[in-house]
Kinemage of the C-alpha trace (Angstrom):
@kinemage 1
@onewidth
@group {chain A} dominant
@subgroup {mainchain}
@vectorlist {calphas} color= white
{ca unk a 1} P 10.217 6.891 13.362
{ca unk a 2} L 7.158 4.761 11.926
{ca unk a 3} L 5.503 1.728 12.674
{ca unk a 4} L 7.327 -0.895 11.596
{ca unk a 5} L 6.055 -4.913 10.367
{ca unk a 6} L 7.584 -5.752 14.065
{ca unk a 7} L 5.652 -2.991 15.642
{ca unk a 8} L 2.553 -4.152 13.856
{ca unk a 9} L 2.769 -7.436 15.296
{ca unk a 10} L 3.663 -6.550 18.774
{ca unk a 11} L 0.112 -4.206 18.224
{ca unk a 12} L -1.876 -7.506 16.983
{ca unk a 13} L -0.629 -9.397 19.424
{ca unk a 14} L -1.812 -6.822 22.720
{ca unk a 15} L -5.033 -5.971 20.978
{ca unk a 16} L -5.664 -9.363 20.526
{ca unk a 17} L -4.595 -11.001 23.657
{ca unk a 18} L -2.571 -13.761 21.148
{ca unk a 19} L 0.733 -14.954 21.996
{ca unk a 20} L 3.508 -12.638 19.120
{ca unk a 21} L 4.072 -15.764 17.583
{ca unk a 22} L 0.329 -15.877 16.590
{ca unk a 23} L 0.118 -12.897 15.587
{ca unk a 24} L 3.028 -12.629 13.536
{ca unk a 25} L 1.351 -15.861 11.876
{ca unk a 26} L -1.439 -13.269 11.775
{ca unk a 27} L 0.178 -10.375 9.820
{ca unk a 28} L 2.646 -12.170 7.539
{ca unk a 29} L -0.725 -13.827 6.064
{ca unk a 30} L -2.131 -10.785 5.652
{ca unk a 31} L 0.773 -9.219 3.820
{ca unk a 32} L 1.329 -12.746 1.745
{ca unk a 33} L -2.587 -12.468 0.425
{ca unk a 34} L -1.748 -8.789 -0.724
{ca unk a 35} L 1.178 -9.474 -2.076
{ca unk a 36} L -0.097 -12.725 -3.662
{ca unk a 37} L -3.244 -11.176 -5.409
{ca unk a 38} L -1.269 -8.027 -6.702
{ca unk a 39} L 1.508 -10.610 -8.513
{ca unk a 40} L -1.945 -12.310 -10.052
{ca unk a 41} L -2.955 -8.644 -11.290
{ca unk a 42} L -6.096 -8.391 -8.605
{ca unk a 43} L -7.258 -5.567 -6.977
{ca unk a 44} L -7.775 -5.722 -2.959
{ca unk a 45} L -10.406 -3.242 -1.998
{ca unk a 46} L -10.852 -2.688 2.654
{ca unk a 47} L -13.731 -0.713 2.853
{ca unk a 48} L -13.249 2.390 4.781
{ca unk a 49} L -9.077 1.661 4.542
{ca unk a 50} L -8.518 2.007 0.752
{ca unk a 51} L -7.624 -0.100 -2.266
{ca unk a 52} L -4.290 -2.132 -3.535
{ca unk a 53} L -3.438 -2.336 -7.218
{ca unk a 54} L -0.878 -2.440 -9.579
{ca unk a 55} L -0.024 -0.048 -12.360
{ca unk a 56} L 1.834 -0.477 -15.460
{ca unk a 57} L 5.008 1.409 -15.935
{ca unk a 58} L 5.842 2.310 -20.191
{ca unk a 59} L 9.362 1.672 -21.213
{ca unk a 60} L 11.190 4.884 -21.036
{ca unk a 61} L 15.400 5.888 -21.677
{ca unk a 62} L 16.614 6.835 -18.107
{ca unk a 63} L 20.373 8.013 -17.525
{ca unk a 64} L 22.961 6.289 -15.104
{ca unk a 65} L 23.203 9.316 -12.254
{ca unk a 66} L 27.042 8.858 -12.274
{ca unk a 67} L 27.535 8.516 -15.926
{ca unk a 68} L 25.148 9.944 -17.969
{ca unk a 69} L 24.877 7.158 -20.149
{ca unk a 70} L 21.449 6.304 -21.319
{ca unk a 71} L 19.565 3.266 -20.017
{ca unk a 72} L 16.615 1.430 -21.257
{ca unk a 73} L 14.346 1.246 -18.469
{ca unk a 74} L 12.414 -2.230 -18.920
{ca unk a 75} L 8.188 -2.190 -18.384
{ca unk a 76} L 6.839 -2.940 -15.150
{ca unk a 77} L 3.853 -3.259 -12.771
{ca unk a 78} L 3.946 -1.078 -9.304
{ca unk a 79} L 2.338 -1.610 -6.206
{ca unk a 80} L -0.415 1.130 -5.810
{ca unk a 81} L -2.139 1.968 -2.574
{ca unk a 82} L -5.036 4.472 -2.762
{ca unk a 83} L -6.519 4.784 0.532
{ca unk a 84} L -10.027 5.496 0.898
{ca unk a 85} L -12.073 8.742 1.883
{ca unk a 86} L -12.806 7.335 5.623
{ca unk a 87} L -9.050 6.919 5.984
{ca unk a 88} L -8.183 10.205 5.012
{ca unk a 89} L -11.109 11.861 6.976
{ca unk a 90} L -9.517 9.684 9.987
{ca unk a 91} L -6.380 10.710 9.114
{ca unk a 92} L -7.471 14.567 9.446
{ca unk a 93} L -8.756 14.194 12.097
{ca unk a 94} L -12.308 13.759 10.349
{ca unk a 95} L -12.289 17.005 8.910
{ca unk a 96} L -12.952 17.038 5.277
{ca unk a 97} L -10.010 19.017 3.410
{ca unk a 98} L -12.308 20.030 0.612
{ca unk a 99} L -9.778 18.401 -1.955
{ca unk a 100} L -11.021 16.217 -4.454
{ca unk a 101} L -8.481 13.050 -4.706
{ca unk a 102} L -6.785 12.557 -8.142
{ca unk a 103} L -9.542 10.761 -10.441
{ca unk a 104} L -12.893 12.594 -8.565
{ca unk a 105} L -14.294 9.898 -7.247
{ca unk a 106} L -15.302 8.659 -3.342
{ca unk a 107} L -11.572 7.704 -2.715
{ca unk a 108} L -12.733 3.580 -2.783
């Protein structure tokens, strides 16, 4: 299984030395700011941990999976996370894959 938002905390809170509380305090702020400045349409860039932004979604005619019926699906904005080239060296175990990420750039 993954890390989950409790995990997280309980993480914050050891590396820290805070009390959970506090660092629950700690992380929900955190996630509230992101959350907050992606509903205002901003981008949040963490150098050498990667970028948050939405993207807009067109209209489009989906299909109810136990009907068939069509359905208009309605525009939206999603939640995009892009993370950056340090990440996914770290991820890799700082070995560079050779792949180039979707638009070319340095992965920021």
């Amino acid at each position: 299984m993954g890390m989950t938002k409790a995990d997280l905390i309980e993480e914050v809170s050891k590396v820290t030395e805070m009390t959970r509380k506090d660092s629950e305090v700690i992380v929900e702020a955190i996630f509230d700011s992101v959350v907050r400045s992606l509903r205002e349409g901003d981008k949040i860039e963490i150098r050498g941990f990667g970028s948050f932004r939405t993207r807009q979604r067109q209209p489009r005619v989906g299909r109810n999976p136990k009907t068939g019926t069509r359905v208009e699906v309605p525009a939206k904005r999603i939640p995009f996370f892009k993370p950056s080239k340090e990440l996914k060296d770290l991820v890799n175990g700082g070995v560079d894959t050779g792949v180039d990420d979707e638009d070319g750039d340095d992965g920021e």
